[in-house]
C-alpha positions as CSV (number, residue, x, y, z in Angstrom):
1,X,-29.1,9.4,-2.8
2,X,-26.8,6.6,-4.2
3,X,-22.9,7.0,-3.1
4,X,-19.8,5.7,-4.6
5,X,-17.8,2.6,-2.6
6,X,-15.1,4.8,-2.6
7,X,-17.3,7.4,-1.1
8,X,-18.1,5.1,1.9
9,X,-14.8,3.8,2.4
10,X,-13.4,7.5,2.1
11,X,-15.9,9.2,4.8
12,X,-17.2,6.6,6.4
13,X,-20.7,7.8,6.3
14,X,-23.7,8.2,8.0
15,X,-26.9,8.2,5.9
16,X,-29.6,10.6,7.5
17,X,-33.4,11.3,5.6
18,X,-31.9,14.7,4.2
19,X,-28.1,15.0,4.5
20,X,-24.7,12.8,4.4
21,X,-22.6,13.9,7.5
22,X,-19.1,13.2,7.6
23,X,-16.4,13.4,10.2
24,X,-14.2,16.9,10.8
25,X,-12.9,17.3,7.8
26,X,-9.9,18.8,5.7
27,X,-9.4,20.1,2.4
28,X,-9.0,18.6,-1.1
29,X,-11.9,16.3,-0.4
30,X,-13.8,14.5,-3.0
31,X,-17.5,12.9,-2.6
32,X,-19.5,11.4,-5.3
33,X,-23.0,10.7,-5.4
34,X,-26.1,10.5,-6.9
35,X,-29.9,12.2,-6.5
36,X,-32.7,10.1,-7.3
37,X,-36.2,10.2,-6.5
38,X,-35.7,8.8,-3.3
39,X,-33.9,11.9,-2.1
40,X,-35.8,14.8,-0.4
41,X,-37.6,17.3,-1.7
42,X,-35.7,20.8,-0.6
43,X,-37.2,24.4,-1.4
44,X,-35.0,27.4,-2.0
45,X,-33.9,29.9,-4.1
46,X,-31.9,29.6,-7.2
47,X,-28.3,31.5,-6.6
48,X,-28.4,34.9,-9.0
49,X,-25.4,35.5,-11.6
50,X,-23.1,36.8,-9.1
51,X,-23.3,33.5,-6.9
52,X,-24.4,34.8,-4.4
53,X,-27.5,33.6,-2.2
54,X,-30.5,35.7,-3.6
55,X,-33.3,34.8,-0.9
56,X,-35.7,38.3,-2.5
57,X,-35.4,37.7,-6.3
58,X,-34.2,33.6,-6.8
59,X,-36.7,32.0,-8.4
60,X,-37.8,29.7,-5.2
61,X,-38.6,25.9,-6.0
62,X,-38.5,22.6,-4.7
63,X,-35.9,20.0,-6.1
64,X,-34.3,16.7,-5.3
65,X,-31.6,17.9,-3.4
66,X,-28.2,16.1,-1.7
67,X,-26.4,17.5,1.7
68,X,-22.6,16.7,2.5
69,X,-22.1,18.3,5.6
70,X,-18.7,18.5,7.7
71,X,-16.7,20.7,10.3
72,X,-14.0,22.2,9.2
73,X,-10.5,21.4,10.3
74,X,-8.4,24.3,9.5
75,X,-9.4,28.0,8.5
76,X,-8.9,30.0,4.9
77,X,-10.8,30.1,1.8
78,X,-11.9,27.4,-0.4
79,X,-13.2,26.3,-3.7
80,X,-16.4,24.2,-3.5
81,X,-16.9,22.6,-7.2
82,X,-19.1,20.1,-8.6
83,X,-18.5,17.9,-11.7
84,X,-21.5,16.7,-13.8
85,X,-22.8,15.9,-17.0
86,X,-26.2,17.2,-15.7
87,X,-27.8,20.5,-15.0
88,X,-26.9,21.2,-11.2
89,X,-27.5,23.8,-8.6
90,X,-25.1,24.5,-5.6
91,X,-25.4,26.3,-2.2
92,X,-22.7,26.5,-0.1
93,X,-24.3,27.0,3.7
94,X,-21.3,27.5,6.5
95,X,-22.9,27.7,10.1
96,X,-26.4,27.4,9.0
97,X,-26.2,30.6,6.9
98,X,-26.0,30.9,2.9
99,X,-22.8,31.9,2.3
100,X,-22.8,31.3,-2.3
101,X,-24.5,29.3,-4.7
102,X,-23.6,28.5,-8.6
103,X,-25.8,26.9,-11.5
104,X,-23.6,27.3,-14.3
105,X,-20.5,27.4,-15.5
106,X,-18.3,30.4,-15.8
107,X,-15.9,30.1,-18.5
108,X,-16.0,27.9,-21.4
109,X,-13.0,25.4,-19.9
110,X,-15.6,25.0,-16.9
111,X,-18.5,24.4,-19.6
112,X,-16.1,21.7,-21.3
113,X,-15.6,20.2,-18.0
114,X,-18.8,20.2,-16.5
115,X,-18.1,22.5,-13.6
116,X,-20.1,24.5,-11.3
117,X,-18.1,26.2,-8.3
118,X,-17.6,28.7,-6.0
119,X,-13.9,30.4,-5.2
120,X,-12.6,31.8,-2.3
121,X,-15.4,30.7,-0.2
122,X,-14.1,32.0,3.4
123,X,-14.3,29.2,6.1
124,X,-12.9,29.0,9.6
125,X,-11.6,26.2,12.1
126,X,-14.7,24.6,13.4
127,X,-17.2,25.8,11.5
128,X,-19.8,23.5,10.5
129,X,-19.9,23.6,6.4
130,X,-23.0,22.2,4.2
131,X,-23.0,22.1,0.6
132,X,-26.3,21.4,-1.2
133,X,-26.3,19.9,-4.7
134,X,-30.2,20.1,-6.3
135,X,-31.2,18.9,-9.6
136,X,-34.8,19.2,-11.4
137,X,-34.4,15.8,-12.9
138,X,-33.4,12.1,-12.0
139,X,-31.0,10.2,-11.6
140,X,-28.3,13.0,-11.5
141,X,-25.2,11.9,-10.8
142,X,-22.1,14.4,-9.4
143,X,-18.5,14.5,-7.3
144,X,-17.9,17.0,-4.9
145,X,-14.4,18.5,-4.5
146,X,-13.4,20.7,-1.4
147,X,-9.8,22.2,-2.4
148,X,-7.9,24.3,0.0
149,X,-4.6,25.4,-0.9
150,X,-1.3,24.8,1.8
151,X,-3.5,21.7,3.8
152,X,-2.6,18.6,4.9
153,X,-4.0,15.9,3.1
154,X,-3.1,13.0,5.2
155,X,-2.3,12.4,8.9
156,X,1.6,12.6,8.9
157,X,3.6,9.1,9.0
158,X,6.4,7.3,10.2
159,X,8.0,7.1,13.2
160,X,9.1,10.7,13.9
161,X,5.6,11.2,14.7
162,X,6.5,9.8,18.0
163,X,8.6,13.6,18.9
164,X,6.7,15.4,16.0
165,X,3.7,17.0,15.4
166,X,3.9,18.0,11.8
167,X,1.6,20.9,10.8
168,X,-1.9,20.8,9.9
169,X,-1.9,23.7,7.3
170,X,0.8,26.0,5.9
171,X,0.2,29.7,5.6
172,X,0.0,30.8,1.9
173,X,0.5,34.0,2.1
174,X,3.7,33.8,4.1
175,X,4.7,30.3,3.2
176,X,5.4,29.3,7.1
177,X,4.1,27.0,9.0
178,X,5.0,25.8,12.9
179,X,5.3,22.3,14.3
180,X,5.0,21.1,17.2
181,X,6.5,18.5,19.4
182,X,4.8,15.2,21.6
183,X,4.8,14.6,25.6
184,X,8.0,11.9,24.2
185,X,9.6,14.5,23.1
186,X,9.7,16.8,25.7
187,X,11.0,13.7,28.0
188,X,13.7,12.5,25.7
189,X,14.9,16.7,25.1
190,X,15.2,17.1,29.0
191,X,17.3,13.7,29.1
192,X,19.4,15.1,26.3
193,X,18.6,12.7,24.2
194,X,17.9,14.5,20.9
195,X,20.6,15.5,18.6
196,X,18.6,17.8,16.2
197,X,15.7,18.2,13.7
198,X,15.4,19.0,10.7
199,X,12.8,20.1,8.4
200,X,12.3,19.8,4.3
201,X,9.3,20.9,2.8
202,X,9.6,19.8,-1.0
203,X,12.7,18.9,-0.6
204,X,14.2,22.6,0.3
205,X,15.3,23.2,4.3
206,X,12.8,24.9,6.3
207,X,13.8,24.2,9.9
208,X,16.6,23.2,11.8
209,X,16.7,22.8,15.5
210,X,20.7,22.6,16.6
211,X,21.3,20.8,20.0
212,X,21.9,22.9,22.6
213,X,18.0,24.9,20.8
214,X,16.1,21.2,21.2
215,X,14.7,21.9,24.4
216,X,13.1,25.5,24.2
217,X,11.8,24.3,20.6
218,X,10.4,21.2,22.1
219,X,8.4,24.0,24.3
220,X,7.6,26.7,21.7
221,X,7.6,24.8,19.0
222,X,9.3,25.0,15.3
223,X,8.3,27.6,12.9
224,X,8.8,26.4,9.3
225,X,10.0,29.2,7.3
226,X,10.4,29.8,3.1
227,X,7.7,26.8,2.5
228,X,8.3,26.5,-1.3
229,X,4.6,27.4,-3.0
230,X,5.0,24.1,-5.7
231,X,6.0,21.9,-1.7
232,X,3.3,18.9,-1.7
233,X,4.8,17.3,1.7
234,X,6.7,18.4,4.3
235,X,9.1,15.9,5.7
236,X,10.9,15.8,9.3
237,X,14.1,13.9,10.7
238,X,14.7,13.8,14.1
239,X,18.3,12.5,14.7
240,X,18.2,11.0,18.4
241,X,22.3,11.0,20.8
242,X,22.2,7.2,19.7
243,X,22.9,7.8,16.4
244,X,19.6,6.9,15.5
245,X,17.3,8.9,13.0
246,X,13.3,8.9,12.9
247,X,12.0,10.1,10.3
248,X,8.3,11.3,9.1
249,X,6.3,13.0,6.5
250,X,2.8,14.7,5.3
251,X,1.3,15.4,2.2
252,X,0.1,18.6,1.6
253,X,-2.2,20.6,-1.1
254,X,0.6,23.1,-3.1
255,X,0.2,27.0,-2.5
């Protein structure tokens, strides 16, 4: 398998005879590679219509075959697609098990594109995720993209992250989400020493923690309410008894 430079600076990855491995990862991914003939031969069944595994009636064949593995850093569905100008097959695997698989496209936009996926692919915190990308000729070049709606992108920056522990997903379905606050902070709210904080998340007020409500939310932490669905960051200002503000912010996949 041939990867990208971008893919190595991205993942920083470990090469192994039959898959990449990266570290825990998050949504809204993206891999690129390539299968040659140098990559291993892997047996199993082609995915039926439906995309589902089909280990009984899948025509069952060895091909040249790519492995990105990870562990998953937050929990919800996702969509698993592939871009290529060849013929591909994908598996999704999550926790050694067969989970989906796709060959072609669905639609004629995904035709145009050069898109195989799988939707709504159902994957928890901590489970340990494979996707295999197979091809019957060589060189086959592809890019992987892992999209989860609501999920941080990026760690959060700036120097709020000192008091703050921004989010590391926000819940769709409800738009909320809850913060949390650092060891600093709990130290500086029993001193007094924090004003208030306040939360935007694209811009509209999710949060605000008044002064005399700093120190039981420094213990329970924040929950971040009305999360606009179109929000791509969520931002934090934590306004210290000096006068003083610190502020910080993470970017986030839109619901």
């Amino acid at each position: 398998m041939k990867l990208s430079r971008a893919l190595a600076v991205l993942c920083a990855a470990a090469l192994a005879p039959l898959a990449l491995v990266v570290p825990s990862a998050q949504a809204d991914l993206r891999y690129a590679g390539e299968i040659t003939d140098a990559d291993p031969l892997v047996a199993d069944h082609l995915p039926d219509p439906a995309d589902r595994c089909d280990p009984v009636n899948g025509t069952y064949a060895a091909r040249r075959t790519d492995t990105v593995s990870f562990v998953s850093t937050t929990d919800g569905p996702r969509r698993i697609l592939v871009r290529t100008a060849s013929s591909l097959i994908l598996w999704v695997y999550v926790n050694g098990t067969c989970v989906g698989g796709d060959r072609y496209p669905d639609d004629l936009a995904e035709d145009a594109a050069g898109v195989i996926d799988l939707d709504g692919v159902p994957i928890a915190r901590g489970a340990t995720v494979q996707v295999r990308i197979a091809s019957n000729t060589v060189p086959a070049p592809w890019t992987l993209e892992i999209l989860q709606p609501g999920t941080a992108n990026a760690a959060a920056s700036g120097r709020a992250t000192r008091y703050v522990v921004l989010p590391e997903q926000v819940t769709c379905a409800n738009a909320t989400a809850r913060a949390t606050f650092t060891k600093k902070a709990r130290k500086a709210a029993r001193k007094g020493a924090i004003s208030t904080v306040i939360f935007k998340a694209g811009g509209a007020k999710v949060a605000k923690v008044k002064t005399r409500k700093v120190r039981k939310a420094v213990r329970k932490g924040v929950l971040l309410e009305r999360i606009p669905a179109g929000a791509t960051s969520i931002d934090v200002v934590v306004k210290l008894k000096s006068g003083k503000k610190r502020k910080a912010s993470r970017p986030y996949s839109a619901c």
